[in-house]
GULOTOR-203256 format. One record per atom (N, C-alpha, C): residue number from 1; residue in three letters; x, y, z. Coordinates in nm, 2 decimals. Last residue first. Layout:
<zakols>
(NUM,ALA,(X,Y,Z)),
...
</zakols>
This chain:
<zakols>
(136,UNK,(8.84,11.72,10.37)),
(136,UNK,(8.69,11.67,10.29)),
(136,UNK,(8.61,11.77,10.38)),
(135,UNK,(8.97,11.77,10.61)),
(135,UNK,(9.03,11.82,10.47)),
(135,UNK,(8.90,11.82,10.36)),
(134,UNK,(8.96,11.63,10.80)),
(134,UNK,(9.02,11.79,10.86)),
(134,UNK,(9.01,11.84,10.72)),
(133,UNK,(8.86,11.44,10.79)),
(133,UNK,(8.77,11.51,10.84)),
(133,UNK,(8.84,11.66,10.86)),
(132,UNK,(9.06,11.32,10.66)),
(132,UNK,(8.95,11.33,10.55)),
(132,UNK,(8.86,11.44,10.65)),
(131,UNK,(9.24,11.25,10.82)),
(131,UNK,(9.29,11.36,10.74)),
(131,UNK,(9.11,11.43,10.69)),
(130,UNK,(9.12,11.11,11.00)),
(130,UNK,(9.16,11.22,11.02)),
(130,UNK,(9.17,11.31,10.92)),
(129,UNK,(9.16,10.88,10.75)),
(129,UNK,(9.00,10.93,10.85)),
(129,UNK,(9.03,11.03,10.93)),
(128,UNK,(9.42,10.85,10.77)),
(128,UNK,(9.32,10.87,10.61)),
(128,UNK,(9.22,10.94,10.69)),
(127,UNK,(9.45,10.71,11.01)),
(127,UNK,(9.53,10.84,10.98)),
(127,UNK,(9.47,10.93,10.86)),
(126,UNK,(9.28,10.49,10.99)),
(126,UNK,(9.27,10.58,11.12)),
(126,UNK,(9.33,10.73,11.07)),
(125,UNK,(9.39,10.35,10.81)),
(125,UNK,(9.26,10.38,10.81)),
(125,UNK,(9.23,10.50,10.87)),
(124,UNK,(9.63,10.26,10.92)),
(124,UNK,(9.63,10.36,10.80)),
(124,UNK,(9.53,10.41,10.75)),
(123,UNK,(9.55,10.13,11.16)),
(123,UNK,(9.59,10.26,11.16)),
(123,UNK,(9.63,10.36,11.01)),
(122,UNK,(9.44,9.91,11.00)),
(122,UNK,(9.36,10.01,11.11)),
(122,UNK,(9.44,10.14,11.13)),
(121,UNK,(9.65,9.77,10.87)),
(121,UNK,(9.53,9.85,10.81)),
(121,UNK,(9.46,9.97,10.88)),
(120,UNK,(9.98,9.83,11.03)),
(120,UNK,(9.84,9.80,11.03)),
(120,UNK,(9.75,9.86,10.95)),
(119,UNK,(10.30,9.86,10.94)),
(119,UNK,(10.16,9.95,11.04)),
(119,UNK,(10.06,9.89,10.96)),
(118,UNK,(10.47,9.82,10.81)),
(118,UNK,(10.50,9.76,10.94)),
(118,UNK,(10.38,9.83,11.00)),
(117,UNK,(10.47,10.07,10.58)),
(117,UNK,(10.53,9.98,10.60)),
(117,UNK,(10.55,9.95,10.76)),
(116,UNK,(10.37,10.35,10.64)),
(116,UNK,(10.31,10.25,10.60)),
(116,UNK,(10.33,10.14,10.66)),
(115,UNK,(10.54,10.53,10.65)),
(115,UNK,(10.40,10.59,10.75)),
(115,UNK,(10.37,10.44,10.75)),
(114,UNK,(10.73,10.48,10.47)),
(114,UNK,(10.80,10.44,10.57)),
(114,UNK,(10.67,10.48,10.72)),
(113,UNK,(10.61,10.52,10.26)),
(113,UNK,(10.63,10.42,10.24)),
(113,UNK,(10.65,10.40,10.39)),
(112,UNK,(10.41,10.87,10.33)),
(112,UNK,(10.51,10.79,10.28)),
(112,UNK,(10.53,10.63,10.29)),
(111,UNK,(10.11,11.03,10.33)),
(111,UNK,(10.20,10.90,10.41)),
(111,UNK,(10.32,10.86,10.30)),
(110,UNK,(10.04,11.38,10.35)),
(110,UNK,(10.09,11.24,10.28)),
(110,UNK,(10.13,11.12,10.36)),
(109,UNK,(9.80,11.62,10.27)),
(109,UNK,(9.81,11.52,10.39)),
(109,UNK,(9.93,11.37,10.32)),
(108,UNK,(9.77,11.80,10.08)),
(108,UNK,(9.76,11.88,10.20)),
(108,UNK,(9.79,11.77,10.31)),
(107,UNK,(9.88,11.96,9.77)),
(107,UNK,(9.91,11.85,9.88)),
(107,UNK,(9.87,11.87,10.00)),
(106,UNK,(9.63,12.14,9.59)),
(106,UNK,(9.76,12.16,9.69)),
(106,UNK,(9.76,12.00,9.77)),
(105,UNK,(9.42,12.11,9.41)),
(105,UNK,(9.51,12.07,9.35)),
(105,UNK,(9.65,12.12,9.47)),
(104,UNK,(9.17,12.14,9.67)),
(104,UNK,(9.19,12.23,9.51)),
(104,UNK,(9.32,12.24,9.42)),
(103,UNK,(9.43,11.90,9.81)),
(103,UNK,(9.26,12.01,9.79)),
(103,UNK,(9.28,12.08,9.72)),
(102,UNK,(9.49,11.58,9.81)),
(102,UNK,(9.53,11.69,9.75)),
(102,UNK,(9.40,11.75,9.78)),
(101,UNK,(9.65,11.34,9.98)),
(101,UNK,(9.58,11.39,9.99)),
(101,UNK,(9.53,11.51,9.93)),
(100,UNK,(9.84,11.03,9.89)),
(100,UNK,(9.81,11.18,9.91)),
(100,UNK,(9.72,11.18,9.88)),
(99,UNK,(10.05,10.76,9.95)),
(99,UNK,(9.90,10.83,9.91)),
(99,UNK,(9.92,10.94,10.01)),
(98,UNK,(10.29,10.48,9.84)),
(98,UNK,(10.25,10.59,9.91)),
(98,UNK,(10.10,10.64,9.89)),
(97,UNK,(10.46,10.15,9.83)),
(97,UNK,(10.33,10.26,9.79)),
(97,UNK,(10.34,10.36,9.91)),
(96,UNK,(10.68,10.42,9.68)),
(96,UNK,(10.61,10.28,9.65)),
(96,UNK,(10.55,10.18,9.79)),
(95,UNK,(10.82,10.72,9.66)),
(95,UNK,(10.79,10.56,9.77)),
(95,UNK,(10.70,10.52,9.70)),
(94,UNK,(11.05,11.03,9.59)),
(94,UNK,(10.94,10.88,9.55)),
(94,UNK,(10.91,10.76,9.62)),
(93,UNK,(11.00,11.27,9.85)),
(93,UNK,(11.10,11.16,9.74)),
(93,UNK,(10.98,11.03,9.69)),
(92,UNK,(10.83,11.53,9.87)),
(92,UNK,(10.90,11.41,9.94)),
(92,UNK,(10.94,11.30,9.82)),
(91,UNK,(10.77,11.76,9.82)),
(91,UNK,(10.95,11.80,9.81)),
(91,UNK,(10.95,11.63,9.89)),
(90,UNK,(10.61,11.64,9.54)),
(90,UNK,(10.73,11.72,9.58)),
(90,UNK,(10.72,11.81,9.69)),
(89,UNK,(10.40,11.48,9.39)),
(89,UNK,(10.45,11.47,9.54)),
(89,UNK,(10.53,11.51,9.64)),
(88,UNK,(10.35,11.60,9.17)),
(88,UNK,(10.28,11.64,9.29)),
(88,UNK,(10.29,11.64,9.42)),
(87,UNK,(10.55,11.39,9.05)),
(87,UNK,(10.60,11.48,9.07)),
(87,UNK,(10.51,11.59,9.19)),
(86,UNK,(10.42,11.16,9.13)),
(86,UNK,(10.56,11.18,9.22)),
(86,UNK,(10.58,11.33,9.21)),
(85,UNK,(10.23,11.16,8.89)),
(85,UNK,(10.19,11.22,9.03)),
(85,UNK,(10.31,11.26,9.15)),
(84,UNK,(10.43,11.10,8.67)),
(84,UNK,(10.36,11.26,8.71)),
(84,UNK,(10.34,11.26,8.86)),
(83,UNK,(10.50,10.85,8.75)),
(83,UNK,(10.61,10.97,8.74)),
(83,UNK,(10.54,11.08,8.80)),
(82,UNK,(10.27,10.72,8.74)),
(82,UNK,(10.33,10.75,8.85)),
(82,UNK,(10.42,10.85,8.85)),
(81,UNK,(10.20,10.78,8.46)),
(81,UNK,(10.12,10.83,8.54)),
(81,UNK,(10.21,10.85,8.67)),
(80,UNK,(10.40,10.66,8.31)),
(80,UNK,(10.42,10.77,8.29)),
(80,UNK,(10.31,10.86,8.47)),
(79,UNK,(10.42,10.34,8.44)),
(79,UNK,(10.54,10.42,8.46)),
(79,UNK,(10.49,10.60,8.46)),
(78,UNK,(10.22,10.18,8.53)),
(78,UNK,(10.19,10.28,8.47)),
(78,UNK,(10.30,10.37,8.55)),
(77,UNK,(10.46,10.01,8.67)),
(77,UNK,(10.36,9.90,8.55)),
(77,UNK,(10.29,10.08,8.49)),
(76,UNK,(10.54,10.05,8.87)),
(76,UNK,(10.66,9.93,8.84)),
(76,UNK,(10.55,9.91,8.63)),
(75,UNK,(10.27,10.17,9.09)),
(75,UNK,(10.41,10.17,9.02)),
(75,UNK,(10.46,10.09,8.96)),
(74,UNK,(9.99,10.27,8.95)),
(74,UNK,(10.01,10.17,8.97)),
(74,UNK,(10.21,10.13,8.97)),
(73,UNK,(9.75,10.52,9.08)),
(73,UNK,(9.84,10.52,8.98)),
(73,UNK,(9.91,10.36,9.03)),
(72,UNK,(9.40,10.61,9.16)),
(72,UNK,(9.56,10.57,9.20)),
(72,UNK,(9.62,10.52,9.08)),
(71,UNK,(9.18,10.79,9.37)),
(71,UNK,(9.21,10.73,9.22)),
(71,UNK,(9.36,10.69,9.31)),
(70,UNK,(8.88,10.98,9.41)),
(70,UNK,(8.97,10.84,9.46)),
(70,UNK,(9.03,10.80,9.37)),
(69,UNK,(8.71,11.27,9.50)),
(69,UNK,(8.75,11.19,9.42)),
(69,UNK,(8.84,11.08,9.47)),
(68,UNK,(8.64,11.37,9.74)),
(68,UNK,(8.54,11.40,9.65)),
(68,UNK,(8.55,11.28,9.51)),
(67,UNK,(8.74,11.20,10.06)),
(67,UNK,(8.74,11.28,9.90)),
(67,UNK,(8.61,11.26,9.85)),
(66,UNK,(8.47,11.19,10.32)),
(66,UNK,(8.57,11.12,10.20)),
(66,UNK,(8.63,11.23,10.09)),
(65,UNK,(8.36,11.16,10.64)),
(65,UNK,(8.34,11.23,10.55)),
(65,UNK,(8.51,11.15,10.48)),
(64,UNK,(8.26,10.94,10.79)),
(64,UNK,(8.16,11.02,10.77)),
(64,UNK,(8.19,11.11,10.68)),
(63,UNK,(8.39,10.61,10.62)),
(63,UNK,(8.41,10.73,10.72)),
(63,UNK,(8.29,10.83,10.68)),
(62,UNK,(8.51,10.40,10.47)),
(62,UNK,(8.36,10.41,10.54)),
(62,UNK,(8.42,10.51,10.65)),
(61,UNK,(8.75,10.39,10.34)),
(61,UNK,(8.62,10.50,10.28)),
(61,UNK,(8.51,10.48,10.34)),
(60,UNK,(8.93,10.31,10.54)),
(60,UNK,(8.93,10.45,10.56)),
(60,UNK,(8.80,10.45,10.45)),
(59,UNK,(8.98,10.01,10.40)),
(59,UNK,(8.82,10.09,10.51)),
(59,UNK,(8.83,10.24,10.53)),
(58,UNK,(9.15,10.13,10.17)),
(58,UNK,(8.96,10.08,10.18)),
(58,UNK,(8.89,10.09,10.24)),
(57,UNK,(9.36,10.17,10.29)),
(57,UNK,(9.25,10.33,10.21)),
(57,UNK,(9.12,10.21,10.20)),
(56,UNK,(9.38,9.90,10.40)),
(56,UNK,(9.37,10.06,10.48)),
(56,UNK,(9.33,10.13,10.42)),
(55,UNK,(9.43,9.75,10.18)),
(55,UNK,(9.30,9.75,10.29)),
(55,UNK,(9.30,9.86,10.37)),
(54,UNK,(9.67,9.93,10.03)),
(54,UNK,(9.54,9.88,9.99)),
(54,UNK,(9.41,9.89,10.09)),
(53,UNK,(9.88,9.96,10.31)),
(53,UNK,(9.84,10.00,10.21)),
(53,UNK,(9.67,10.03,10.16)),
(52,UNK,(9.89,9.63,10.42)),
(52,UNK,(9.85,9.77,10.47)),
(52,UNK,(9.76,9.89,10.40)),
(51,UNK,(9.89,9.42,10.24)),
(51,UNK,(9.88,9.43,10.40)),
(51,UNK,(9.83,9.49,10.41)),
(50,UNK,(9.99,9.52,10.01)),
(50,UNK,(9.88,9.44,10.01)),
(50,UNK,(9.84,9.42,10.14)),
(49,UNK,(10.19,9.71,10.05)),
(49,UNK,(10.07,9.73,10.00)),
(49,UNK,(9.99,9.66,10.01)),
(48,UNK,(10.36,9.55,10.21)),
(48,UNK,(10.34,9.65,10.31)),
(48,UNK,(10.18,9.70,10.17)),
(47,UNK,(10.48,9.37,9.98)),
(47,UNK,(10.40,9.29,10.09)),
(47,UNK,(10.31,9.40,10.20)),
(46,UNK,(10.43,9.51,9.66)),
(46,UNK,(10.56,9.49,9.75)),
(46,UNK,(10.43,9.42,9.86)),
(45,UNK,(10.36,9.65,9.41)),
(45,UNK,(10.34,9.46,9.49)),
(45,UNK,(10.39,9.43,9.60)),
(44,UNK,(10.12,9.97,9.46)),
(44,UNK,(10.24,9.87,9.43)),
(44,UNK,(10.26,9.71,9.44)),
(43,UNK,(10.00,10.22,9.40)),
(43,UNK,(10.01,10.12,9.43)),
(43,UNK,(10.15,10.07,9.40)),
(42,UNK,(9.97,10.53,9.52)),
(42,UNK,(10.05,10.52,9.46)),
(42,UNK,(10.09,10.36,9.50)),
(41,UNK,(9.67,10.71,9.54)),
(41,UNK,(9.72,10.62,9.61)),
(41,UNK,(9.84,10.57,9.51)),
(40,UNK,(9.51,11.06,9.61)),
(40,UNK,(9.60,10.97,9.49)),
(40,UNK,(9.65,10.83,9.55)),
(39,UNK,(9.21,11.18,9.65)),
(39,UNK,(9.29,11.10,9.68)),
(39,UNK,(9.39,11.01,9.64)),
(38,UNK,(9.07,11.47,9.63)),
(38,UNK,(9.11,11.38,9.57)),
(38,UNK,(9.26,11.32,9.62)),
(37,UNK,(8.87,11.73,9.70)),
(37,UNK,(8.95,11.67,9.74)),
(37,UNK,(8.99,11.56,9.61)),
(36,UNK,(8.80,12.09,9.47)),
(36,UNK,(8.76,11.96,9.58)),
(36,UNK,(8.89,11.89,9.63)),
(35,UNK,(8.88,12.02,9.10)),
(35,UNK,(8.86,12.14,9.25)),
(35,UNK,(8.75,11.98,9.35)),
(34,UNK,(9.13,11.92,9.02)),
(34,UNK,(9.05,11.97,9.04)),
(34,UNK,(8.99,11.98,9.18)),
(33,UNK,(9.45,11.85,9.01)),
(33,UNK,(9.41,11.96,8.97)),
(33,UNK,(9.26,11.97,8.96)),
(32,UNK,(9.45,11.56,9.05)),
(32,UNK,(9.50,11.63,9.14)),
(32,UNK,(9.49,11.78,9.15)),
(31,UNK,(9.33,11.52,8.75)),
(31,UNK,(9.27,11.42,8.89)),
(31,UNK,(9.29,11.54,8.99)),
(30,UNK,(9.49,11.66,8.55)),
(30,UNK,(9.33,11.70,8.56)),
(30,UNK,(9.29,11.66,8.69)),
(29,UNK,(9.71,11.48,8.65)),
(29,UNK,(9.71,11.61,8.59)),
(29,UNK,(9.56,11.73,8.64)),
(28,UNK,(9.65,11.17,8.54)),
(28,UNK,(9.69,11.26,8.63)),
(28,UNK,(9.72,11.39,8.69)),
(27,UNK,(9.58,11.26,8.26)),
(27,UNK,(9.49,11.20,8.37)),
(27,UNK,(9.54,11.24,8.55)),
(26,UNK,(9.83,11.32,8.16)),
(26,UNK,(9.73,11.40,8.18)),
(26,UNK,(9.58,11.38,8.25)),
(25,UNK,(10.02,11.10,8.24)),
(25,UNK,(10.00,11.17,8.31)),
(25,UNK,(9.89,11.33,8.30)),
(24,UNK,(9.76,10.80,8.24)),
(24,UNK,(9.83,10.87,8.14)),
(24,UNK,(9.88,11.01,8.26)),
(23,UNK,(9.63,10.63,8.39)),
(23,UNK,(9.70,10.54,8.33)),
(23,UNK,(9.84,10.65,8.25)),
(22,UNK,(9.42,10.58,8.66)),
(22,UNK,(9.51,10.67,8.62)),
(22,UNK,(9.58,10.62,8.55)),
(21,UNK,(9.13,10.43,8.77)),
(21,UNK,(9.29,10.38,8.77)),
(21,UNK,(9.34,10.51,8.63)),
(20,UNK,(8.97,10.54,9.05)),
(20,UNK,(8.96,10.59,8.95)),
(20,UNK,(9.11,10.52,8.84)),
(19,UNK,(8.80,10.29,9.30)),
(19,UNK,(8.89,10.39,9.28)),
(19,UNK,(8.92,10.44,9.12)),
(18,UNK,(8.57,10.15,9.35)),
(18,UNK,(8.53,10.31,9.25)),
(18,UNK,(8.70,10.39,9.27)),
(17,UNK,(8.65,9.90,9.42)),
(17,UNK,(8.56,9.97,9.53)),
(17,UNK,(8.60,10.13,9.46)),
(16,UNK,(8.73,9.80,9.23)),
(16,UNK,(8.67,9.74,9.22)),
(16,UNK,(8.58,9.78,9.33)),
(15,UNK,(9.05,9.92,9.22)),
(15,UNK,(8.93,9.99,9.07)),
(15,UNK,(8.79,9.94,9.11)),
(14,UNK,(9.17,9.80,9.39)),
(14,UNK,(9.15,9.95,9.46)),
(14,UNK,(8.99,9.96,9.33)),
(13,UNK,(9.17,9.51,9.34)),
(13,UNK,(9.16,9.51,9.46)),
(13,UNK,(9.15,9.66,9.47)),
(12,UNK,(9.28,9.55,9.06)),
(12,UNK,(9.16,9.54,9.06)),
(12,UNK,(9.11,9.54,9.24)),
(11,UNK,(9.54,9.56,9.12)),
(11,UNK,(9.52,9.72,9.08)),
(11,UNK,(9.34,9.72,9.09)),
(10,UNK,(9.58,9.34,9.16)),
(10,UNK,(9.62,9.40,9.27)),
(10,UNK,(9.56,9.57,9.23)),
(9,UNK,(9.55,9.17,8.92)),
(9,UNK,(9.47,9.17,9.06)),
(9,UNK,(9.47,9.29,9.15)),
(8,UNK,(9.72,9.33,8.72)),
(8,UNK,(9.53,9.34,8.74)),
(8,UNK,(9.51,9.31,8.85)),
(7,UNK,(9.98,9.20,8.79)),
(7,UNK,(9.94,9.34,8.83)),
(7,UNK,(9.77,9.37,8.84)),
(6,UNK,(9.99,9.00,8.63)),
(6,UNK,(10.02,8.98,8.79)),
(6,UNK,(9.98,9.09,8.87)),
(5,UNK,(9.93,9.04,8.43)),
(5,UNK,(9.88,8.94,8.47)),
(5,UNK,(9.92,8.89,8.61)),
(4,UNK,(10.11,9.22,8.33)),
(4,UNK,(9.96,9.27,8.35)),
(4,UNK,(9.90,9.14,8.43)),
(3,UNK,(10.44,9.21,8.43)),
(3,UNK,(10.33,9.15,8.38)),
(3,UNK,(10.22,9.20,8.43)),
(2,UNK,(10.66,9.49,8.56)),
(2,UNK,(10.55,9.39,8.59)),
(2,UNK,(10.44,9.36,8.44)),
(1,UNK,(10.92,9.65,8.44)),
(1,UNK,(10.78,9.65,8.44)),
(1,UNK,(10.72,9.51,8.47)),
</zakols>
């Protein structure tokens, strides 16, 4: 488990543009299980989130259409939350960081670690901003 004191920044870079920070897995639970859209983002420290990751779901929220909801779970630091949502995240294996796209609680769009890693904000923006107009 990561120090809070290294982790706030990085969890305050998603909470500080209205992402929702998920701490328990019944939070998690209710998030991905309501009705509408809702965006899980599964943070992390590694160098591909703070690159990519992060600033890519950020500009992806200037788009014409968005989840209903935005949230993220924090890995290495909200152990129980991340668990849960991995578990939403089935049949694809755990990555750090990843984000899903859930509608009326079904998975309907994911990037894995490996969508991520070595790709550009712009295009993680790009791929979010698809999803959002095929799904929001």
């Amino acid at each position: 488990m990561y120090p809070k004191q290294v982790v706030m920044p990085m969890k305050e870079e998603l909470t500080s543009v209205g992402f929702e920070d998920l701490q328990k897995a019944t939070e998690v639970d209710a998030a991905v299980n309501s009705k509408g859209t809702v965006l899980v983002v599964v943070n992390s420290v590694c160098g591909c989130a703070a690159g990519a990751a992060r600033p890519g779901v950020k500009l992806s929220l200037h788009a014409t259409k968005r989840p209903n909801r935005i949230t993220t779970v924090f890995a290495g630091f909200d152990s129980e939350a991340t668990e849960q949502a991995r578990k939403h995240f089935l049949p694809f294996p755990p990555s750090s960081p990843c984000i899903g796209l859930f509608k009326d609680g079904k998975l309907v769009h994911f990037l894995e670690r490996h969508h991520i890693e070595g790709r550009t904000k712009a295009l993680i923006s790009e791929n979010l901003k698809a999803a959002y107009e095929t799904y929001c």
